[in-house]
C-alpha positions as CSV (number, residue, x, y, z in Angstrom):
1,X,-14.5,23.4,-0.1
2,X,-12.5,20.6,0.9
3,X,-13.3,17.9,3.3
4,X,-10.6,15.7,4.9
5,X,-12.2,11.9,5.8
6,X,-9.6,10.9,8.0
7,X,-7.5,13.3,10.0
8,X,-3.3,13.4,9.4
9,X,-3.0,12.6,12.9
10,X,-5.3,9.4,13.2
11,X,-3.2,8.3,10.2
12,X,-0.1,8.6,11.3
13,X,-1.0,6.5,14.6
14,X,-1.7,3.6,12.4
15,X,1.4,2.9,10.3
16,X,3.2,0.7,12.5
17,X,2.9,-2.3,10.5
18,X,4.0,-1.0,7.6
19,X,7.9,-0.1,9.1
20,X,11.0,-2.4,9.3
21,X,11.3,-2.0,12.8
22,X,7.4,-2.4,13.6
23,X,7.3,0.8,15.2
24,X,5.8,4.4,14.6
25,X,7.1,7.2,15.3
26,X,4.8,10.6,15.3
27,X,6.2,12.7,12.4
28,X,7.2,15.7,15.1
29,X,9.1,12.9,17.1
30,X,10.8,11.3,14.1
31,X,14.2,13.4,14.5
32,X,14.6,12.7,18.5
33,X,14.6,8.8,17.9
34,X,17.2,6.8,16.4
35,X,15.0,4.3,15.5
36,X,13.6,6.5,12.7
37,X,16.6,6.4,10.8
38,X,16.3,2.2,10.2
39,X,13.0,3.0,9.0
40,X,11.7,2.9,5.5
41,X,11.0,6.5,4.5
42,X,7.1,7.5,3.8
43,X,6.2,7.5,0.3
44,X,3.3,9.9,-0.5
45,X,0.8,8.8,-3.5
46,X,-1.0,11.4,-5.2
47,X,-4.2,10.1,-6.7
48,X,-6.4,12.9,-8.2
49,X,-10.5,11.1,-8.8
50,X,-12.7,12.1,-11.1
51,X,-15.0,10.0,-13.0
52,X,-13.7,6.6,-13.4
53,X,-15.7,4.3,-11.6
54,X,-14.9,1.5,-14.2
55,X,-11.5,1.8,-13.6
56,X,-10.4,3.1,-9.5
57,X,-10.3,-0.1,-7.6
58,X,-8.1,-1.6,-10.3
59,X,-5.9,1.5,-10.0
60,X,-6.3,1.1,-5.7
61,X,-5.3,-1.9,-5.7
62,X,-1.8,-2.0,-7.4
63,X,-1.0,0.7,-5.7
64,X,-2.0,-1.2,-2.4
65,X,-0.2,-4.5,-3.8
66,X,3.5,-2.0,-3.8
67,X,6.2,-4.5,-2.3
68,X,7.5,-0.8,-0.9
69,X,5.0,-0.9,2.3
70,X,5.1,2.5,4.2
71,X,3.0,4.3,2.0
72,X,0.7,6.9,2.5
73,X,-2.3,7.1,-0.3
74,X,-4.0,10.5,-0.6
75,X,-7.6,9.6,-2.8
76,X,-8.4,13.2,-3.8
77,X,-12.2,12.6,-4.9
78,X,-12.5,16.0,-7.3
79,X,-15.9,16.2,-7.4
80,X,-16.8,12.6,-9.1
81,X,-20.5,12.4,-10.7
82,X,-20.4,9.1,-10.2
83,X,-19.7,7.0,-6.8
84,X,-15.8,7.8,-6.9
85,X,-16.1,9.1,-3.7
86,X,-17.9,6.1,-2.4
87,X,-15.5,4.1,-3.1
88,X,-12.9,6.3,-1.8
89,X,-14.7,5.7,1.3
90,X,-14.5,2.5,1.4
91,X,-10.9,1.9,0.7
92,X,-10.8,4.5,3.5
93,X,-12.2,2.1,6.0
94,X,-10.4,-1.0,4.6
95,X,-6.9,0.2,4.8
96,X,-5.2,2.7,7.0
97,X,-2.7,3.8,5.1
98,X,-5.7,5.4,2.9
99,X,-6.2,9.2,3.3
100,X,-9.5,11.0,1.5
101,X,-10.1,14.2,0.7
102,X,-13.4,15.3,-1.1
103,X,-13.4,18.5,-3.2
104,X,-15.7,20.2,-5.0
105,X,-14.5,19.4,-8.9
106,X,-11.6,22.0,-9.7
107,X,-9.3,20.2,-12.3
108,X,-7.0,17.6,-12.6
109,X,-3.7,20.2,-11.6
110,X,-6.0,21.3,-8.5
111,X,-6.6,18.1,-7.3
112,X,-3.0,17.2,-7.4
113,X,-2.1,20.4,-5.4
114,X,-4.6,19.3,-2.9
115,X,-2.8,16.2,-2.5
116,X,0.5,17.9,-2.2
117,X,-0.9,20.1,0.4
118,X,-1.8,16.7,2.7
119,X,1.2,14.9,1.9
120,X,3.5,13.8,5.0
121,X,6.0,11.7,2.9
122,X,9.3,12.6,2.1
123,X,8.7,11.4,-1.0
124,X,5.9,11.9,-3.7
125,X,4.3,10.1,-6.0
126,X,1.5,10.6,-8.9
127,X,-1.1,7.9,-10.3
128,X,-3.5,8.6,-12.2
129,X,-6.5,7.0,-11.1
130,X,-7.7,5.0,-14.5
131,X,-4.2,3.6,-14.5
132,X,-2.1,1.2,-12.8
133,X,1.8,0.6,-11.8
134,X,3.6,-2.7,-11.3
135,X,3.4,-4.0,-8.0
136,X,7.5,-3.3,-7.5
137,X,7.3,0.2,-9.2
138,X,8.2,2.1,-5.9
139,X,10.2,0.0,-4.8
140,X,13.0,-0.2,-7.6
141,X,12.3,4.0,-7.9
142,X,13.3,4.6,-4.3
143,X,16.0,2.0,-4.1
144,X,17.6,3.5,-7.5
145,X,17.0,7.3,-6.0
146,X,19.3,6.1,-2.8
147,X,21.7,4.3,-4.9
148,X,22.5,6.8,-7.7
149,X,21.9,10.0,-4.5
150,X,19.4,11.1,-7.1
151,X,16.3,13.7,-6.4
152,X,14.3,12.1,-9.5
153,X,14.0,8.5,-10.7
154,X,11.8,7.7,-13.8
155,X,10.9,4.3,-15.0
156,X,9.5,3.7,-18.4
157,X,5.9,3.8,-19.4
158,X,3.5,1.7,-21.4
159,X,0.6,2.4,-23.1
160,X,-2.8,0.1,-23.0
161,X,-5.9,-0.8,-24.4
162,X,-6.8,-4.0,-22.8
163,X,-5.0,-5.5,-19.4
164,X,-4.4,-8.4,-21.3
165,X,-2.3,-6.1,-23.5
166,X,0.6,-5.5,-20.5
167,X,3.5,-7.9,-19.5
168,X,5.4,-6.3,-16.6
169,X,8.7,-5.7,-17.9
170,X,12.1,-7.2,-17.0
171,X,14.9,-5.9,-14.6
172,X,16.9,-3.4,-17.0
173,X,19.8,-1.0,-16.1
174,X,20.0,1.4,-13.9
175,X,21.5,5.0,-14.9
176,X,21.6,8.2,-13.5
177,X,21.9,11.3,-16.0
178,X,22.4,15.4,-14.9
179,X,19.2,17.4,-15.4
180,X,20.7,18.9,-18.8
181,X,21.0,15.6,-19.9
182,X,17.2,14.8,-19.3
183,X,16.0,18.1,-20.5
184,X,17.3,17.7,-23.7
185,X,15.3,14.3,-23.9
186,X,12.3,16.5,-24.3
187,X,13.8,16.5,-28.2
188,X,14.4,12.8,-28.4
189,X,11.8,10.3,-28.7
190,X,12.2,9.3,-25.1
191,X,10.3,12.8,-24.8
192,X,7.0,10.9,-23.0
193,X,9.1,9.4,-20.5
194,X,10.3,12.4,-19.2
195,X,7.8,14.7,-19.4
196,X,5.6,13.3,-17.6
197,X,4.9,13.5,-14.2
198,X,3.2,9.7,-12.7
199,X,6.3,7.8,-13.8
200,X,8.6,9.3,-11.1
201,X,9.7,9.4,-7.5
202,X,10.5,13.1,-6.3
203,X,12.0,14.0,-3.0
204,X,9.4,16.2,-1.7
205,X,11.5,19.3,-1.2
206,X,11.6,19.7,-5.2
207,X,7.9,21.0,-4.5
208,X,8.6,23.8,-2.6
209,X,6.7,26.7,-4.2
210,X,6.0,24.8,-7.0
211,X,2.1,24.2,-8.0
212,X,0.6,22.5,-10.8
213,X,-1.7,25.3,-13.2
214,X,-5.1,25.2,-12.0
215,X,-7.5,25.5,-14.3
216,X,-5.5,23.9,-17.0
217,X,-4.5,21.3,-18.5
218,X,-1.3,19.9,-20.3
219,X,-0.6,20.7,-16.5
220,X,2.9,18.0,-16.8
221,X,3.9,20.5,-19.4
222,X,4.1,23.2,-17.2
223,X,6.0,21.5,-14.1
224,X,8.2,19.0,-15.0
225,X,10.7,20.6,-16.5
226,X,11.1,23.2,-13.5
227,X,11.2,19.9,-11.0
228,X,14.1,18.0,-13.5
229,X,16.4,21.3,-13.3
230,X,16.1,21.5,-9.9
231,X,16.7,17.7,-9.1
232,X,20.1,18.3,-10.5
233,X,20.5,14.5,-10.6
234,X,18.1,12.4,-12.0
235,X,18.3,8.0,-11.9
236,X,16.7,6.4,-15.1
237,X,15.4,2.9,-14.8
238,X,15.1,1.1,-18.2
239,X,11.8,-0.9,-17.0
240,X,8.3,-0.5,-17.8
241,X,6.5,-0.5,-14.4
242,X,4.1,2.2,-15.1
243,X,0.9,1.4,-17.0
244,X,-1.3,4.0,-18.7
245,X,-4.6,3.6,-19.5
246,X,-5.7,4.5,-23.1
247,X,-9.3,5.6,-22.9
248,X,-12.0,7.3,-25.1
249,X,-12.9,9.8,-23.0
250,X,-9.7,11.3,-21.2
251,X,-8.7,14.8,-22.1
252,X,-5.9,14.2,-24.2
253,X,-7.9,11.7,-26.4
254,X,-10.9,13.4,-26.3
255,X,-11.4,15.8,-30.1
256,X,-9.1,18.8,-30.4
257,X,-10.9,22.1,-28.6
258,X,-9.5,25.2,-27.5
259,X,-8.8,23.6,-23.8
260,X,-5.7,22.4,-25.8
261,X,-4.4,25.5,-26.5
262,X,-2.9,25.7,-23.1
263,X,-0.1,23.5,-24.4
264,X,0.9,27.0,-26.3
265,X,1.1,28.5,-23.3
266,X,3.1,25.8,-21.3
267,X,5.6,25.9,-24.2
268,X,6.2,29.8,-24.0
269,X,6.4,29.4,-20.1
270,X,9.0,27.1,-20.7
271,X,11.0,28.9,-22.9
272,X,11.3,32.1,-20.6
273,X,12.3,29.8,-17.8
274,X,15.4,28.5,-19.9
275,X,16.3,31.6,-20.9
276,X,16.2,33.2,-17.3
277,X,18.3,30.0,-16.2
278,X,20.9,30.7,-18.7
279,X,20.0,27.8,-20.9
280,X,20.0,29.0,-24.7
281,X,20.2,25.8,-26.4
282,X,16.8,24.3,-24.2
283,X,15.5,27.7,-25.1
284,X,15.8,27.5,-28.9
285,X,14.7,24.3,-29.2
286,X,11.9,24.1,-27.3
287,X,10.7,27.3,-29.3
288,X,11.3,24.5,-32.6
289,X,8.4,22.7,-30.9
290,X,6.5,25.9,-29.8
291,X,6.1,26.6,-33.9
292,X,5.5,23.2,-35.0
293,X,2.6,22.9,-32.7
294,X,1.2,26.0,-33.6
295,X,0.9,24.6,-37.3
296,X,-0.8,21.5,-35.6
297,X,-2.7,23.4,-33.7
298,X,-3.8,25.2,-36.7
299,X,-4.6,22.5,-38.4
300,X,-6.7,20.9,-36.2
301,X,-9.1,24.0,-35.5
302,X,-9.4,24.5,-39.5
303,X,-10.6,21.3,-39.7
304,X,-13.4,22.0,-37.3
305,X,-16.2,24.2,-38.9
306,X,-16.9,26.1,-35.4
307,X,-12.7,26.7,-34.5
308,X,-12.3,29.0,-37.7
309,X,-11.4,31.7,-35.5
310,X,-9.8,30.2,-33.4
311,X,-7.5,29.0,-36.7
312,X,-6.8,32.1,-37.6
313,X,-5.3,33.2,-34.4
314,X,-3.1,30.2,-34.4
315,X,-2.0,31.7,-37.5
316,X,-2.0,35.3,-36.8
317,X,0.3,34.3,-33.8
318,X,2.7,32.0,-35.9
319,X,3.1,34.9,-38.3
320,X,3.8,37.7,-35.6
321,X,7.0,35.3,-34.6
322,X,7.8,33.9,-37.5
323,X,11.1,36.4,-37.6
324,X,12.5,35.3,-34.6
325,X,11.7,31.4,-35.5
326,X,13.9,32.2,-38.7
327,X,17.0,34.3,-36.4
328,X,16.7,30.8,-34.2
329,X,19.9,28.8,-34.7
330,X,17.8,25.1,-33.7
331,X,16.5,25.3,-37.0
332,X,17.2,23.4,-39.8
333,X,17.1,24.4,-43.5
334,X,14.4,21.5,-44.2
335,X,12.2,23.2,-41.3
336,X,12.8,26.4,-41.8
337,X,11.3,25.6,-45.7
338,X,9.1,24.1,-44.1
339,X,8.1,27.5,-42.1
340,X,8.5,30.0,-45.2
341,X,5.7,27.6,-46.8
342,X,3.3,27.8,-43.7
343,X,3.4,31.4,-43.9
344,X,3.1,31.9,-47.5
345,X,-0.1,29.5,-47.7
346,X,-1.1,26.7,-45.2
347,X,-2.5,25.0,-48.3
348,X,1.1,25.0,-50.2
349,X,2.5,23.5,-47.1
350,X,0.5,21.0,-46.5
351,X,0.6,20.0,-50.3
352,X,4.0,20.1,-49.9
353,X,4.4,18.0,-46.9
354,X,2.3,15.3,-48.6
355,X,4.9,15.2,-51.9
356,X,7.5,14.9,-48.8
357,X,6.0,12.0,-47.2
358,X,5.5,9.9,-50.0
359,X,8.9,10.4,-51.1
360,X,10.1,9.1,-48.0
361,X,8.1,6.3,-47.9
C-alpha cells in the first residue's frame, strides 16, 4: 500500500522560486507558454528509505544544498523500522520541493520504481539515502548532458568511511563516449562508474518500460546496461561528485548469502540481451565474468558450513557450461587454465592460484 504525503498537484503549485524566470507553469500548461522554454528543466531525485536514521538528513541535505534549484525530491520511506519516515515528514513540511511517499517495505528496486512512478521531471536522478553528492553534482551532469546532446552523464564516485575522509574533487574534463564505448567499460576497471546507477543524470524517456527487479538485489546489474544502449550517447565527467557511504550493514557488505546469487542471474540476463542486440563481443565477455563469479561464488558458500549445498550448485552449474565457456573466443589461454583446473578440482585451482599470486608478487 502506498501512501502519497503531499499530492503532485500541490507540489507543482509551489516551485516558483526555484525557476529562472520566477514563474510556474502547471506541467499540462508547460508546452502553451513560451516562458517554459527559458526555464530550468525539472530534475527528479529518487531517494529510496529504509533504515538509516544515522545517516538521512545528511543525505537530505546535500541534495537540498544542489546549486541546480528546480528540483523535485521524491523520499520513498520503504517501510523504515526506525523514524525514517518521520523524518521524511518533516523535510516534507520544511521544503516544498519535498515529495513523500510511504510504502510498506518491498526492496530497494521497488522503492525506486515507486519513485519513478511519481516523478514529474524530465530528468531523473538516484541517491541513495546513507550517501551524499557534492553540492554542484547536478548541476555540472545537466549542463554536460546539454552540451555534449547526451541522454546519460556520469560523474565519478568515491568511496567513504568517515566524512572527514572526502575532498570534493576538482573541475576535470568533459567527454562524451557512444554506448559501445561505455559498455565495454563494464571490462575495464572504470567498471563501478558505470554500472552503477546514483552517479548519473538520465533523460526520463530512457525509463519507458524499463523497471528495476523487485524482489532483488544487484538491481544496477540488471538495468544499467539496457538504459546505456539505449542513451546512444553518453557525457563522462572526470570529477568525483558523488559520495558513497561504506557501511557495515548495507547489502553488499553485509556476509555472502544466497540473496547474492541474484548477481548470476543479472549476468545471464545480460548476456541474452547483447546477443538479441547483435552485440557478440559484449556477449562473450560478459559471459568471462558470468564464470569467474560463479567460482567466487563458489567459494564463498563452501566456506560457509550451512551454504554446502548451495556450493555445489554453483558448481554443478559451472560444469553444465563449462563447454560453451571453452568454444568462447573472450577467453584467454591463462583463464581458460584457469577453468580446466576449477573443474577438475576446486582445491587444485585454488592451490594453483596461490603458486600464481606469489609469483607475481
Amino acid at each position: 500500500m502506498v501512501k502519497l504525503l503531499s499530492e503532485p498537484g500541490s507540489l507543482n503549485q509551489t516551485y516558483s522560486h526555484l525557476l529562472c524566470s520566477g514563474t510556474m507553469v502547471a506541467p499540462e500548461n508547460r508546452s502553451k507558454d513560451s516562458r517554459w522554454s527559458n526555464m530550468a528543466p525539472l530534475i527528479s531525485v529518487i531517494i529510496p528509505v529504509y533504515n538509516v536514521e544515522p545517516y538521512l538528513k545528511r543525505c537530505v541535505d546535500s541534495v537540498l544544498a544542489q546549486t541546480y534549484a528546480n528540483l523535485e525530491i521524491i523520499l520513498v520511506d520503504d517501510g523504515s523500522p526506525d523514524n525514517c519516515g518521520q523524518i521524511c515528514d518533516e523535510y516534507s513540511l520544511a521544503d516544498t520541493r519535498i515529495k513523500v511517499v510511504h510504502q510498506e517495505n518491498c526492496g530497494l528496486s521497488a522503492a525506486r520504481n515507486t519513485g519513478l512512478r511519481h516523478a514529474a521531471g524530465d530528468y531523473i536522478g538516484f541517491v541513495d539515502s546513507d550517501d551524499i553528492i557534492d553540492k554542484e553534482m547536478y548541476a555540472v551532469l545537466y549542463a554536460a548532458m546539454e552540451e555534449n546532446e547526451a541522454n546519460i552523464a556520469v560523474c565519478q564516485y568515491l568511496c567513504f568511511d568517515r566524512e572527514e575522509d572526502i575532498k570534493p574533487g576538482s573541475a576535470g574534463k568533459t567527454s562524451c563516449s557512444t554506448n559501445i564505448e561505455v559498455l565495454h567499460n563494464y571490462f575495464t576497471p572504470r567498471c563501478g562508474q558505470a554500472a552503477v546507477c546514483v552517479n548519473k543524470l538520465y533523460r526520463r524517456h530512457l525509463f519507458d518500460d524499463i523497471e528495476f527487479p523487485p524482489g532483488l538485489i544487484h538491481e544496477d546489474e540488471f538495468v544499467t546496461h539496457r538504459l546505456i544502449y539505449r542513451a546512444q550517447r553518453i557525457a563522462n565527467i572526470e570529477r568525483e561528485m558523488y559520495y558513497y557511504r561504506q557501511t557495515p550493514g548495507s547489502i553488499m557488505q553485509a556476509l555472502f548469502s544466497e540473496k547474492r546469487l541474484d548477481a548470476l542471474q543479472a549476468f545471464k540476463e545480460r548476456i541474452e540481451f547483447y546477443k538479441s542486440n547483435g552485440l557478440a563481443e559484449l556477449a562473450d565477455l560478459t559471459e568471462c565474468s558470468y564464470a569467474s563469479l560463479l567460482m567466487e561464488f563458489y567459494y564463498m558458500a563452501k566456506a560457509n558450513p550451512e551454504l554446502q549445498e548451495c556450493a555445489s550448485r554453483l558448481r554443478k552449474e559451472f560444469c553444465r557450461n563449462y563447454p560453451r565457456f571453452l568454444n568462447n573466443p573472450a577467453f584467454g589461454q591463462r583463464i581458460r587454465i584457469s577453468l580446466c583446473l576449477f573443474r577438475l578440482s576446486p582445491f587444485i585451482h585454488r592451490a594453483a592460484l596461490a603458486v600464481w599470486q606469489r609469483s607475481t608478487r
